[in-house]
N, CA, C and O of each residue as an XYZ file, in Angstrom:
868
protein
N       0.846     -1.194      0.000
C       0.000      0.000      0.000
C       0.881      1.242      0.000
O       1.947      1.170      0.612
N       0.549      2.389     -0.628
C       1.131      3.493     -0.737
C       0.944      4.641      0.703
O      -0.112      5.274      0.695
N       1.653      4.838      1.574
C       1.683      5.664      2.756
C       2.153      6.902      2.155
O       3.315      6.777      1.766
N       1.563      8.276      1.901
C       2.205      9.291      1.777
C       1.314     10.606      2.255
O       0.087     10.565      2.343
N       2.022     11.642      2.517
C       0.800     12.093      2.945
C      -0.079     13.128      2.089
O      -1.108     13.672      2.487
N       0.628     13.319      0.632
C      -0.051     13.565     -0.431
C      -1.081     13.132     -1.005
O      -1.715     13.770     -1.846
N      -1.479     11.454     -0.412
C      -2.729     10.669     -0.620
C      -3.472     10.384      0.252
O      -3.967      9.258      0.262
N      -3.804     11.410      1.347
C      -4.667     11.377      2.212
C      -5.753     11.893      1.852
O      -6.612     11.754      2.722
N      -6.155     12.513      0.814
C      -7.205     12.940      0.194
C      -7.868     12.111     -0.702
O      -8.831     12.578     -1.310
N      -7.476     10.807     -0.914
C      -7.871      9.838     -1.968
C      -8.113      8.899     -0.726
O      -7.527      8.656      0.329
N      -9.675      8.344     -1.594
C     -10.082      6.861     -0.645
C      -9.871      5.943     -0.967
O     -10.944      5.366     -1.144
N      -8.918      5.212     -1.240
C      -8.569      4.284     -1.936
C      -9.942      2.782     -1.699
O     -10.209      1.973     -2.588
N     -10.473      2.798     -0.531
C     -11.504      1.912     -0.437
C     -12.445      1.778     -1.239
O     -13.116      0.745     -1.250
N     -12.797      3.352     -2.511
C     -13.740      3.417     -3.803
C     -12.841      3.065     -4.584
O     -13.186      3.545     -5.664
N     -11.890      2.520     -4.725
C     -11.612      2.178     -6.312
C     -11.412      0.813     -6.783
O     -10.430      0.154     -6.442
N     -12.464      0.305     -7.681
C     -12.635     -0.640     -8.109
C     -11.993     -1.127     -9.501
O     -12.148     -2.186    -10.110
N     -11.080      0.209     -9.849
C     -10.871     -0.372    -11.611
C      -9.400     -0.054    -11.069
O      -9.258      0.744    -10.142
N      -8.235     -0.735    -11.704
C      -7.131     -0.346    -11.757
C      -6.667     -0.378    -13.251
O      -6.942     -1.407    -13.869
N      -5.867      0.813    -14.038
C      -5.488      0.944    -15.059
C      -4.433      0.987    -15.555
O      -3.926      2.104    -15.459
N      -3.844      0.267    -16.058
C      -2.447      0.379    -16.443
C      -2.080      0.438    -18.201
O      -2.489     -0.343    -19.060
N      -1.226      1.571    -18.367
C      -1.264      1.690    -19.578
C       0.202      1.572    -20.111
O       0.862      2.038    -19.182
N       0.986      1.239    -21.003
C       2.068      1.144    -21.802
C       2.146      2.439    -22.951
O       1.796      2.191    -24.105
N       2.555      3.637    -22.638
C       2.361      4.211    -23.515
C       3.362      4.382    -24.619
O       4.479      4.686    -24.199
N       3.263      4.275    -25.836
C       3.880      4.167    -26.957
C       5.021      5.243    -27.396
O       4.349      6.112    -27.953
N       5.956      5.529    -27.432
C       6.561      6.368    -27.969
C       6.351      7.555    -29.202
O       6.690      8.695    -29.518
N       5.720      6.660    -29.539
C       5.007      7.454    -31.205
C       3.789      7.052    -31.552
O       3.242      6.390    -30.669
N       3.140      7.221    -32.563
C       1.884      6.710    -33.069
C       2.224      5.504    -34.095
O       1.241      4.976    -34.615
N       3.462      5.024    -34.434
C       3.397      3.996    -34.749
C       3.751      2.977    -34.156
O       3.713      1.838    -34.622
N       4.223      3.380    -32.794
C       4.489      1.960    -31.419
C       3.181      2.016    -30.962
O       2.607      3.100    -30.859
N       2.617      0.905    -30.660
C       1.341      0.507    -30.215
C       1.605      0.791    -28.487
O       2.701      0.621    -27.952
N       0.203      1.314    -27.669
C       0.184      1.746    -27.012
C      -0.534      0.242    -26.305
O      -1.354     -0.398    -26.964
N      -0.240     -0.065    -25.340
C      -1.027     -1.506    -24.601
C      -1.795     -0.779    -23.131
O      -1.456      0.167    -22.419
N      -2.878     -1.652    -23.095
C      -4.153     -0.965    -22.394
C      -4.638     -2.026    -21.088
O      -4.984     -3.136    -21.491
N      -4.687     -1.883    -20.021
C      -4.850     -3.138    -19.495
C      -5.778     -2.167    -18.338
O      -5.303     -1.212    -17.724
N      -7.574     -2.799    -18.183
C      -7.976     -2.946    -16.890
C      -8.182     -4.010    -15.836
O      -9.020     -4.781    -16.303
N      -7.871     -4.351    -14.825
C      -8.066     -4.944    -13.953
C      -9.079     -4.654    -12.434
O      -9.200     -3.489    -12.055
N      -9.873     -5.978    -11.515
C      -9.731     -5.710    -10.514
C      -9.015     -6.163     -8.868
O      -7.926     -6.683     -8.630
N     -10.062     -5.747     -7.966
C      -9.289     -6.056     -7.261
C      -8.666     -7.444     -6.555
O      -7.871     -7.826     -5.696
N      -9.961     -8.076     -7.914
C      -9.582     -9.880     -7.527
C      -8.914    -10.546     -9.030
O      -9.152    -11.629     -9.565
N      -7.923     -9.340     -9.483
C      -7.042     -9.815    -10.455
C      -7.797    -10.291    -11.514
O      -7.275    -11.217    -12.135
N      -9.117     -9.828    -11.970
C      -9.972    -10.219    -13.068
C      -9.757     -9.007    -14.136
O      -9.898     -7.830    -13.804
N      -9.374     -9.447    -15.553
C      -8.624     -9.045    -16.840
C      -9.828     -8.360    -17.191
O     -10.663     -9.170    -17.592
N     -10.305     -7.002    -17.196
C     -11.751     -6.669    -17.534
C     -11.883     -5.835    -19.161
O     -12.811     -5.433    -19.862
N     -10.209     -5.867    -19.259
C     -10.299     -5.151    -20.662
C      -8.471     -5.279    -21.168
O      -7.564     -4.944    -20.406
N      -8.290     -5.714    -22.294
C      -7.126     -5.529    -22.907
C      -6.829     -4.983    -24.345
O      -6.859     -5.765    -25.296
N      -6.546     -3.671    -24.522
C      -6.583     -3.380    -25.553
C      -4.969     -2.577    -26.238
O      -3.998     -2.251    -25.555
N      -5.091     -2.454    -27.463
C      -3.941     -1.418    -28.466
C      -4.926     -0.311    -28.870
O      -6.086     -0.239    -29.276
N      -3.933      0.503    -28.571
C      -3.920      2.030    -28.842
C      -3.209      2.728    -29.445
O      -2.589      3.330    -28.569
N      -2.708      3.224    -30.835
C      -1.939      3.851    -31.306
C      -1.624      5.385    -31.332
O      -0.563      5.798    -30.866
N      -2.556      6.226    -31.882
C      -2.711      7.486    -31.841
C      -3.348      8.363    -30.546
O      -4.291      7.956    -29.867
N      -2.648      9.646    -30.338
C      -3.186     10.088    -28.809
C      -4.915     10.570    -29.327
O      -5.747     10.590    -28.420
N      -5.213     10.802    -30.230
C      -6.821     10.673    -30.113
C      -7.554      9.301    -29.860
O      -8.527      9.108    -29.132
N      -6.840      8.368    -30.650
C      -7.407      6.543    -29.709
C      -7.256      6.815    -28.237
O      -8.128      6.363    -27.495
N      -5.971      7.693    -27.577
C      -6.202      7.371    -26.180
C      -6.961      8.531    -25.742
O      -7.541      8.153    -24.724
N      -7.130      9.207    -25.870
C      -8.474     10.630    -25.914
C      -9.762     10.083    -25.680
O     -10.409     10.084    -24.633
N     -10.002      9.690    -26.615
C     -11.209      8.619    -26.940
C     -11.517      7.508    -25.891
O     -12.563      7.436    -25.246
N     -10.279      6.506    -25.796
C     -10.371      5.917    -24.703
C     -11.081      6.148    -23.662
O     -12.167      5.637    -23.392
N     -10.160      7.349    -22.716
C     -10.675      7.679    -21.458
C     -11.716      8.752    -21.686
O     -11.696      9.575    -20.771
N     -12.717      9.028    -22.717
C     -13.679      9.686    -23.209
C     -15.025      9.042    -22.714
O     -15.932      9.539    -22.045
N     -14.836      7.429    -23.397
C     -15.428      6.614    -23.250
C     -15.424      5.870    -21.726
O     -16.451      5.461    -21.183
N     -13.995      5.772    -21.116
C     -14.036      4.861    -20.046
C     -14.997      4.832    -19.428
O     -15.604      5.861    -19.725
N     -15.752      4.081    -18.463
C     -16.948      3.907    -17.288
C     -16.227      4.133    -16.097
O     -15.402      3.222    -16.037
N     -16.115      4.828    -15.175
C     -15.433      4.326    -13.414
C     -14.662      5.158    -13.572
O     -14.049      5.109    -12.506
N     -14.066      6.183    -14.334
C     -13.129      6.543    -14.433
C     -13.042      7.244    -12.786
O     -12.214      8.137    -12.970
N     -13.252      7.284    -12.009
C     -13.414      8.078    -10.976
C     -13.104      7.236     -9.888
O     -12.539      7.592     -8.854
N     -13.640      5.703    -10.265
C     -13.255      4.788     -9.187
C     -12.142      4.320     -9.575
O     -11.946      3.131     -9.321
N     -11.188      5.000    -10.222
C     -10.060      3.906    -10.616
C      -8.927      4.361    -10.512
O      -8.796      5.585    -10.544
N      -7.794      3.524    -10.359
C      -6.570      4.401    -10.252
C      -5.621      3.825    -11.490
O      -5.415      2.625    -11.674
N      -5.075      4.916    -12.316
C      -4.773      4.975    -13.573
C      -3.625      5.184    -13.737
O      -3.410      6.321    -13.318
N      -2.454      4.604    -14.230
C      -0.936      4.273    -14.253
C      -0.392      4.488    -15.346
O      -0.632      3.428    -15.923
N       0.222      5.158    -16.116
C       0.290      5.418    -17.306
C       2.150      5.348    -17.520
O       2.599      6.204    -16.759
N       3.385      4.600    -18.317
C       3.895      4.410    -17.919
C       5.213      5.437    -18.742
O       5.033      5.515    -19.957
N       6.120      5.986    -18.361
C       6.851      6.977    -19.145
C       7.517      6.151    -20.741
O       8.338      5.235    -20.777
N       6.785      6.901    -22.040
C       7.517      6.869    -23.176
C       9.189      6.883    -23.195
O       9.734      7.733    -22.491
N       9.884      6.119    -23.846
C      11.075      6.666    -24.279
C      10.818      7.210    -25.948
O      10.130      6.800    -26.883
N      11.922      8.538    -25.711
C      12.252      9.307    -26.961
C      12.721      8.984    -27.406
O      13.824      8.537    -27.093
N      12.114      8.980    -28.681
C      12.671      7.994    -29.725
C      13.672      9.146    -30.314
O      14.484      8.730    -31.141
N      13.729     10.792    -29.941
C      14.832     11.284    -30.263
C      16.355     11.807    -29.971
O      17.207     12.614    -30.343
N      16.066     10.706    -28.987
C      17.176     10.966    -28.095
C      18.346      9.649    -28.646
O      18.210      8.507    -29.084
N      19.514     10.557    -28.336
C      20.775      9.769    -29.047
C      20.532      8.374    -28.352
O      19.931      8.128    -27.306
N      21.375      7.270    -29.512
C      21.577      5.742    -29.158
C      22.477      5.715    -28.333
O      23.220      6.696    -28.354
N      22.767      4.659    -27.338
C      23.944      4.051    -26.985
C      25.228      3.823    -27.453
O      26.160      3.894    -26.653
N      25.444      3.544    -28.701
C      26.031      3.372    -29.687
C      27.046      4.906    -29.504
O      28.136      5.004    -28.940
N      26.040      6.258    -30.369
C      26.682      7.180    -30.278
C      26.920      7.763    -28.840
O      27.519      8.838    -28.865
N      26.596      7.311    -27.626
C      26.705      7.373    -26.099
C      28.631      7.401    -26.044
O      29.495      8.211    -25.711
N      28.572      5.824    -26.654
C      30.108      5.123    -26.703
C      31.085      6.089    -27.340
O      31.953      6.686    -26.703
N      30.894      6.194    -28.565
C      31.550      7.052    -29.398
C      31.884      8.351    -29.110
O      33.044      8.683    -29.356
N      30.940      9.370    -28.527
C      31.259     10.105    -28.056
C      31.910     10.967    -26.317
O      31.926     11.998    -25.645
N      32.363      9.462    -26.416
C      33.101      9.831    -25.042
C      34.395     10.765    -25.314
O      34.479     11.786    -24.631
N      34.966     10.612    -25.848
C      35.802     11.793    -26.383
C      35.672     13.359    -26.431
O      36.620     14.143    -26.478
N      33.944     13.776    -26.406
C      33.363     14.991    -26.144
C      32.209     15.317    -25.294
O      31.226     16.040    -25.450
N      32.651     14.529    -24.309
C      32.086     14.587    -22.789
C      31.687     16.109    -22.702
O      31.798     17.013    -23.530
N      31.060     16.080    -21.103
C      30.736     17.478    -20.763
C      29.870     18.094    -21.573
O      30.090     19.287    -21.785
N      28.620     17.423    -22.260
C      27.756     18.278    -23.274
C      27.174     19.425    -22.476
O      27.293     20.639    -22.645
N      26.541     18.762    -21.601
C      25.489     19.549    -20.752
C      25.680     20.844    -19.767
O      24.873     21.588    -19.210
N      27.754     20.749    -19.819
C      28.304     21.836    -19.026
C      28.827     23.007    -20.158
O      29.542     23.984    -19.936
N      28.181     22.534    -21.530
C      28.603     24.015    -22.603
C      27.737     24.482    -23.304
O      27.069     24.053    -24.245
N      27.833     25.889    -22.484
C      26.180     26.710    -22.927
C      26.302     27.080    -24.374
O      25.383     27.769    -24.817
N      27.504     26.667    -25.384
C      26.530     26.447    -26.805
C      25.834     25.682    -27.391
O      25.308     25.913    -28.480
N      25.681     24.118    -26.400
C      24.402     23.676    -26.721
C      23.198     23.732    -25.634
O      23.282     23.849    -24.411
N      21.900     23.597    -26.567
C      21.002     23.698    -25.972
C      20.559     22.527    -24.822
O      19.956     21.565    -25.298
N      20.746     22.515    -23.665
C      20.730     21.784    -22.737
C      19.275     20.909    -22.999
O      19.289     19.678    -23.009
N      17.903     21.773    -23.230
C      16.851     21.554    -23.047
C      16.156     20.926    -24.125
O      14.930     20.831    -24.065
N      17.035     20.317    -25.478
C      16.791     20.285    -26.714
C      16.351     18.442    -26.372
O      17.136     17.802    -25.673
N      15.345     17.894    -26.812
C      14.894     16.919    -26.823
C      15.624     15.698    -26.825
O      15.415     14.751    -26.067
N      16.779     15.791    -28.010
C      17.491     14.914    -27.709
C      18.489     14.302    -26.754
O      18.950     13.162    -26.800
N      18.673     14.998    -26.121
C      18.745     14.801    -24.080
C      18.283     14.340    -23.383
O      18.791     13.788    -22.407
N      16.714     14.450    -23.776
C      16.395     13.988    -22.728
C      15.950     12.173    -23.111
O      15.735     11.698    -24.226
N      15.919     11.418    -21.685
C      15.033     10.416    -21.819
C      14.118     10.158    -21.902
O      14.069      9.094    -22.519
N      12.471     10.757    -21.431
C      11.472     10.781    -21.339
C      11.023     11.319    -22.540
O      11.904     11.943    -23.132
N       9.561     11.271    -23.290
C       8.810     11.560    -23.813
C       7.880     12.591    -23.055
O       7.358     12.375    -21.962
N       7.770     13.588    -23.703
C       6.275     14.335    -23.432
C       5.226     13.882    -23.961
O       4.152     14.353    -23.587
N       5.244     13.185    -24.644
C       4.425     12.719    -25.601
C       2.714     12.401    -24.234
O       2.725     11.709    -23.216
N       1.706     13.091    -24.728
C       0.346     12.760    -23.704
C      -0.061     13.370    -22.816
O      -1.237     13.435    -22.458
N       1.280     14.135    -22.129
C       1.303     14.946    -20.992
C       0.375     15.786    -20.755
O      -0.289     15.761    -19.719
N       0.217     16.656    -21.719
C      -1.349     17.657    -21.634
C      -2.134     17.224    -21.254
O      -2.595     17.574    -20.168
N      -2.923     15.737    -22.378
C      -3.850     15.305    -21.560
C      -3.981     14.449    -20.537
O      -5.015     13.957    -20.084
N      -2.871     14.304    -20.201
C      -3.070     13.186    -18.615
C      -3.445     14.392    -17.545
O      -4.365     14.207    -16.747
N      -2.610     15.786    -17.556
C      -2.990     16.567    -17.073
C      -4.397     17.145    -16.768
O      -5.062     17.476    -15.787
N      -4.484     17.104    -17.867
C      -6.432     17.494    -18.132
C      -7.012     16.502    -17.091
O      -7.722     16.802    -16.131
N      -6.574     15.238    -17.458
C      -7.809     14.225    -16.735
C      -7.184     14.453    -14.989
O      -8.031     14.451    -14.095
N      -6.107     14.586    -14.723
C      -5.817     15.024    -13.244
C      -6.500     16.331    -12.952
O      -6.716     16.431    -11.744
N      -6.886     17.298    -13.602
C      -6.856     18.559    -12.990
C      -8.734     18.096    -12.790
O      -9.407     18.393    -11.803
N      -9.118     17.504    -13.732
C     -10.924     16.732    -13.354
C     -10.867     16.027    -12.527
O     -11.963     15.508    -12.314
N      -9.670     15.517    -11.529
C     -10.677     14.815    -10.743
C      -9.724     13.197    -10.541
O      -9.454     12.505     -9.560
N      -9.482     13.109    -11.762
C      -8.308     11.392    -12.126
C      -7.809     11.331    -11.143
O      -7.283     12.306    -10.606
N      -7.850     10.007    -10.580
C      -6.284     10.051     -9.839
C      -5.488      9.240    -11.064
O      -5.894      8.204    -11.591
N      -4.175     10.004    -11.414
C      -3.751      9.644    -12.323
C      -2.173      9.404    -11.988
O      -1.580     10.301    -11.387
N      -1.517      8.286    -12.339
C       0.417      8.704    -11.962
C       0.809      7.893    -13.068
O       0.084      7.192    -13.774
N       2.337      8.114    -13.150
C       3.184      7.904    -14.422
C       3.750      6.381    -13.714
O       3.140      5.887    -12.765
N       4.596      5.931    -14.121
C       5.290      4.902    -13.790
C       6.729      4.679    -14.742
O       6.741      4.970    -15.938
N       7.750      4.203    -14.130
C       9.038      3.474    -14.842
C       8.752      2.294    -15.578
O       8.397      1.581    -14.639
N       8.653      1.583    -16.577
C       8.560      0.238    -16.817
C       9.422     -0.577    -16.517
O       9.353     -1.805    -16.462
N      10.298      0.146    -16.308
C      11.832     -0.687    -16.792
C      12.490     -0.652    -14.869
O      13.192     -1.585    -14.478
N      12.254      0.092    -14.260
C      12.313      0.386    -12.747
C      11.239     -0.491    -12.270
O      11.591     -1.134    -11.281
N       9.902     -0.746    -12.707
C       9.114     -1.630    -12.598
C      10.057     -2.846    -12.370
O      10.757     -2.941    -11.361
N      10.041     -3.521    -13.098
C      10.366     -4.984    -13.662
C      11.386     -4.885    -12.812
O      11.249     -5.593    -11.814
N      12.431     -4.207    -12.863
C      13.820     -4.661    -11.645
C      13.441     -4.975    -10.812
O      13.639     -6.106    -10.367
N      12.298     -3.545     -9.921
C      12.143     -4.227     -8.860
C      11.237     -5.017     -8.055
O      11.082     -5.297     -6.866
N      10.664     -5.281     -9.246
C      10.005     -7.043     -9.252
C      10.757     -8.682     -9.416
O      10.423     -9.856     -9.260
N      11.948     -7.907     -9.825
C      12.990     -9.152    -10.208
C      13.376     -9.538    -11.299
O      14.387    -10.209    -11.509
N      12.301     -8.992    -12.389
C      11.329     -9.033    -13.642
C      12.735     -9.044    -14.838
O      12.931     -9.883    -15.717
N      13.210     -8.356    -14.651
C      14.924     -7.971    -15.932
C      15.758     -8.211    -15.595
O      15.898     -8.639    -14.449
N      16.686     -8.060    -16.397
C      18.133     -8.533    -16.105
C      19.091     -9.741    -16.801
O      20.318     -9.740    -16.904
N      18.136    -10.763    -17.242
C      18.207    -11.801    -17.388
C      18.326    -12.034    -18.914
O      19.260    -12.521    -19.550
N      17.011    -11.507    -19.375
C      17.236    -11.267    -20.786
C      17.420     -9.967    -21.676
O      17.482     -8.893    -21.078
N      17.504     -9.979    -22.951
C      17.244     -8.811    -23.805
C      15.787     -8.749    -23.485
O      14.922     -9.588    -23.234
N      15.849     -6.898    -23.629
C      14.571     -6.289    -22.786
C      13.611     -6.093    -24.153
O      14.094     -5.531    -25.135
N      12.116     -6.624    -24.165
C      11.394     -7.060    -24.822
C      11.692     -7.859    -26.157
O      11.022     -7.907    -27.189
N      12.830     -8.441    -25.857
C      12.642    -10.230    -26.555
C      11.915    -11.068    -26.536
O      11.207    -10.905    -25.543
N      11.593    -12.053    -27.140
C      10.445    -12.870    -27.181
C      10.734    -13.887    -26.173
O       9.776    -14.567    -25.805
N      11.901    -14.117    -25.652
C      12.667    -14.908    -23.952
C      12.060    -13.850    -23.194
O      11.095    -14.334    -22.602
N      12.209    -12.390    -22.891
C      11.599    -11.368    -22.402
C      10.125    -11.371    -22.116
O       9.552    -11.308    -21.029
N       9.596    -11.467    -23.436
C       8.016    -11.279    -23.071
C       7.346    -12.591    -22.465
O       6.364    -12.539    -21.725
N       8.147    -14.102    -22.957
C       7.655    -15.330    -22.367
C       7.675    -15.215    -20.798
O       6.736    -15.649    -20.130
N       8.711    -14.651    -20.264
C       9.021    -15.101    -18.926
C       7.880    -13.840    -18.070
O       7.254    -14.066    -17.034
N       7.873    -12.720    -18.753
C       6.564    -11.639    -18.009
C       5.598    -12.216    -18.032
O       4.766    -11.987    -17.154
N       5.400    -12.957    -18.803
C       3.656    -13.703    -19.074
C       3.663    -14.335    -18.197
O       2.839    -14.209    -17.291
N       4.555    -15.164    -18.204
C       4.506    -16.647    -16.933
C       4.572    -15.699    -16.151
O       3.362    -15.503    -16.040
N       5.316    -14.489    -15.127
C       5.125    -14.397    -13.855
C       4.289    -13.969    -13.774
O       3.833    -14.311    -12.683
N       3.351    -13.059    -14.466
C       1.822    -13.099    -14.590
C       0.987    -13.819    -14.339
O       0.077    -13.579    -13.546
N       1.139    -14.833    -14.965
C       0.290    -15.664    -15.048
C       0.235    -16.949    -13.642
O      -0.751    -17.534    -13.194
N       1.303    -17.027    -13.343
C       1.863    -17.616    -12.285
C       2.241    -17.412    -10.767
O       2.010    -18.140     -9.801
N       2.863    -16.251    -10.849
C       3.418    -15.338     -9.812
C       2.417    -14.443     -9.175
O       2.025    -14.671     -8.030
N       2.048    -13.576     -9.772
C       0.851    -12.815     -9.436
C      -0.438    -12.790     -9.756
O      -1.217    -11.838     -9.793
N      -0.661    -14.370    -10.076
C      -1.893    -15.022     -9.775
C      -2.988    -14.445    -11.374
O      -4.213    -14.558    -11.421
N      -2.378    -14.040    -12.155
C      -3.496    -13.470    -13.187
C      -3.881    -15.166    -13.922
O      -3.214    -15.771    -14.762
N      -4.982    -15.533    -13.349
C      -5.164    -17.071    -14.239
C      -5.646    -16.837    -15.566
O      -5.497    -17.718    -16.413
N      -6.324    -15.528    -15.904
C      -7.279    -15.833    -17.060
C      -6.239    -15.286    -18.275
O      -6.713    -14.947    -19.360
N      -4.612    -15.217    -17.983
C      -4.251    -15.211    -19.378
C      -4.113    -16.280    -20.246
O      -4.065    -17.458    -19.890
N      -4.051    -15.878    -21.368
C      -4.137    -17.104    -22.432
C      -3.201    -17.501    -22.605
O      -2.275    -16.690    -22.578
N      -2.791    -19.282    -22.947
C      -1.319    -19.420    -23.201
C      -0.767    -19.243    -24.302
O       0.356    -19.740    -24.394
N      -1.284    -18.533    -25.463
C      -0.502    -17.834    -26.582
C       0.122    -16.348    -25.857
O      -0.281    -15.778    -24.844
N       1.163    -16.004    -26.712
C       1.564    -14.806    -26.232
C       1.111    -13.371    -26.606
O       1.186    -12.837    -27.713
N       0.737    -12.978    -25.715
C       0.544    -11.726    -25.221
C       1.369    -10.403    -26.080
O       2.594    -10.313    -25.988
N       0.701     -9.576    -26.769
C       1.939     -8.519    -27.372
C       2.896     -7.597    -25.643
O       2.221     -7.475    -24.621
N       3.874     -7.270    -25.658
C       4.596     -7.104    -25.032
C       3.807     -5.992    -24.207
O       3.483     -6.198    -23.038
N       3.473     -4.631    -24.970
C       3.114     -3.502    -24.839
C       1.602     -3.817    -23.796
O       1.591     -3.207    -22.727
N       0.566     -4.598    -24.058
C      -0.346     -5.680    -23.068
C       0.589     -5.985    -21.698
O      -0.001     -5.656    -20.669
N       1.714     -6.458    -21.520
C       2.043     -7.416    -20.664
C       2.296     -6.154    -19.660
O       1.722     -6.040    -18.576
N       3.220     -5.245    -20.172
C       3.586     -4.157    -19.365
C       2.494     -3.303    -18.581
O       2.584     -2.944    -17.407
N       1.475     -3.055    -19.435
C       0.059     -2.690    -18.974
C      -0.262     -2.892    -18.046
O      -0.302     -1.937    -17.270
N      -0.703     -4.303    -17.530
C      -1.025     -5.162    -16.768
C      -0.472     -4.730    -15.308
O      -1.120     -4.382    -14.321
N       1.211     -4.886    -15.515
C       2.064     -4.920    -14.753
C       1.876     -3.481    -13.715
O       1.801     -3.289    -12.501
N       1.849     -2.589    -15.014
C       1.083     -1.273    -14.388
C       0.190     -1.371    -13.361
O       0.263     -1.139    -12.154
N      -0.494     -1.685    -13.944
C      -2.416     -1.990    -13.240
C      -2.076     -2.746    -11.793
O      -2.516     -2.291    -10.737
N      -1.334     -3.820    -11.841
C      -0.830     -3.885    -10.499
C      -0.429     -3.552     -9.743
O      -0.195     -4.243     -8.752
N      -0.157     -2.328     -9.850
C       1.093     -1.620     -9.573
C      -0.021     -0.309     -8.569
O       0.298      0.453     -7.657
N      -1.382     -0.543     -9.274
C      -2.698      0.327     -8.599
C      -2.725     -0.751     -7.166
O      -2.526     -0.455     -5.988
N      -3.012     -1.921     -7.711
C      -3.230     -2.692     -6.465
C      -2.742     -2.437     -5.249
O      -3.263     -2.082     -4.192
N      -1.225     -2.774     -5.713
C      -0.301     -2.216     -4.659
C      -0.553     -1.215     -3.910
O      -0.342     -1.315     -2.701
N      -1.206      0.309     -4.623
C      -1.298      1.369     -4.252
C      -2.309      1.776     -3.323
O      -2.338      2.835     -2.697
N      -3.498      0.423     -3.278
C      -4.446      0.873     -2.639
C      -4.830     -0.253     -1.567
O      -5.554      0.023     -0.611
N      -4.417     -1.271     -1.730
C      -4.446     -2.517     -0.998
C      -3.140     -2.783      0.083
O      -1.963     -2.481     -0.112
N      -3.829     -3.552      1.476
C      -2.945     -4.358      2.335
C      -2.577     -6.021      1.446
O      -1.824     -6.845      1.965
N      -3.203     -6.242      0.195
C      -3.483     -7.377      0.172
C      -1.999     -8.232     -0.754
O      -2.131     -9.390     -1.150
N      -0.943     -7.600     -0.933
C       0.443     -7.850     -1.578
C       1.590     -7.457     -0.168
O       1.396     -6.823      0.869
N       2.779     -8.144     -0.702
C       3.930     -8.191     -0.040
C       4.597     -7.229     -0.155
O       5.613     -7.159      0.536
N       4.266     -6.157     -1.061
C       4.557     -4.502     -1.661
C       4.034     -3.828     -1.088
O       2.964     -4.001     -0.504
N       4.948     -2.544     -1.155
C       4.755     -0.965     -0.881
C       4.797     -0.197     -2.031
O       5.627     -0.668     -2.808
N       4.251      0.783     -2.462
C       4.197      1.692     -3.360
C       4.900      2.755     -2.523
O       4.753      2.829     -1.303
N       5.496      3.387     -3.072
C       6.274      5.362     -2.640
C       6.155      6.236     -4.081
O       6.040      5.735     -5.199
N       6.196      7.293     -3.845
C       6.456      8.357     -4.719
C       7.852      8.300     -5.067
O       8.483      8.302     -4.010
N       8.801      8.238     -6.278
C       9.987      8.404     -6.646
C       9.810     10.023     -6.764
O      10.399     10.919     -6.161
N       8.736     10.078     -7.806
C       9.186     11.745     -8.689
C       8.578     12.202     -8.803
O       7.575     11.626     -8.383
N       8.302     13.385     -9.299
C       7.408     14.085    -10.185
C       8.004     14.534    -11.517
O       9.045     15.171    -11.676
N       7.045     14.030    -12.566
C       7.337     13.768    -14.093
C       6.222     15.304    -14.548
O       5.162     14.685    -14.641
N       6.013     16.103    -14.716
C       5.038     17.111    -15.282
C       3.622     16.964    -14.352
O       2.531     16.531    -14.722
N       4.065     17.536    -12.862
C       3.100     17.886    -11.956
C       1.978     16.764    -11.982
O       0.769     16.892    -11.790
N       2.771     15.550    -12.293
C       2.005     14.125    -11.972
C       2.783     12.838    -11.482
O       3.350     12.135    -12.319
N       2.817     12.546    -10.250
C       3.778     11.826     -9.250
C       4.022     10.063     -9.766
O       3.299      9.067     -9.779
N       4.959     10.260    -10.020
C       5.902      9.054    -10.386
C       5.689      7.583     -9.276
O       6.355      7.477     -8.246
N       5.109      6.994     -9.519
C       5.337      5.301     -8.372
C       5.911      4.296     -8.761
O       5.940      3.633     -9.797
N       6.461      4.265     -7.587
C       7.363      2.936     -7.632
C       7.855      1.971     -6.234
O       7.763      2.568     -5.161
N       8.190      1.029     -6.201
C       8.110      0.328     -4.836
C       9.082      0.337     -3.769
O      10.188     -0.144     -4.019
N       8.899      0.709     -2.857
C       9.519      0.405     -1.916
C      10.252     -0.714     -1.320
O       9.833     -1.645     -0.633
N      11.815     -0.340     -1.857
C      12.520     -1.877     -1.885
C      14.247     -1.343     -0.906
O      15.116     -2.186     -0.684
């Protein structure tokens, strides 16, 4: 359960939907959609590509009010590779020379990509937070092991899904990746509002005046 005292204004005892979303980098990475409740029943799994599909989405949602909604940080797809990371060790110190632009996109890690409207739905009322995917999964145990969304990758999330944290009604074909992470999200509400896991939820951050969760480890 999440102890903070920023969420003393939320009843966590009304919320019946937990939402976890995978959000896509672009409109041509598929966005994965996962509702759950609080007895780990799969009540919706969907792809989402374009931010008007996810507009629409939570346009349409039912409960939106009873639910707590996880949405998980994009990577920029314009931000330099690893590759040129390596290579340019030779011209270190970018960020300490004010002829480049410090604030220029390709710096950063995160995506803005949605931000407005996650905002919108927080400033109505949402309880709404961002999440790590990749901070997720570590500290679940979840990575490390393999290349990160490999098809060894996505097999072994399914099984602890399916296995580990008790989700029975997945299917034993596989799951698109961007789904699995979703999910993982959505649990991640559980955590937030329930005695009923071996987890703690905390606040890491704040990502654009909407608070970052992650577990207490």
């Amino acid at each position: 359960m999440i102890k903070d005292s920023e969420f003393q204004s939320i009843n966590f005892d009304n919320k019946l939907y937990f939402v976890g979303m995978s959000l896509g980098s672009c409109s041509t990475n598929e966005t994965g959609v996962a509702i759950i409740d609080k007895n780990l029943n799969i009540l919706t799994l969907d792809k989402l590509f374009s931010m008007e599909d996810i507009r629409f989405f939570f346009k349409r949602m039912v409960g939106k009010q009873n639910s707590i909604i996880n949405i998980a940080l994009p990577e920029n797809p314009q931000m330099l590779n690893a590759k040129w990371k390596l290579l340019s060790r030779e011209y270190q110190l970018i960020q300490s020379c004010d002829l480049i632009n410090r604030d220029s996109d390709w710096i950063q890690r995160y995506s803005h990509r949605g931000c407005d409207l996650f905002k919108e739905l927080k400033e109505h009322g949402i309880d709404i937070f961002r999440y790590d995917i990749h901070e997720l999964k570590a500290s679940f145990g979840l990575s490390g092991v393999y290349k990160d969304r490999s098809p060894v990758d996505c097999k072994a999330l399914q099984s602890a899904l399916k296995y580990r944290f008790k989700f029975k009604e997945l299917p034993s074909n596989m799951l698109p990746v961007s789904q699995l992470e979703a999910i993982l999200g959505a649990y991640l509400g559980i955590i937030m509002a329930t005695n009923k896991t071996e987890y703690n939820a905390k606040i890491k951050a704040t990502y654009n005046d909407i608070s970052m969760i992650g577990l207490d480890i």
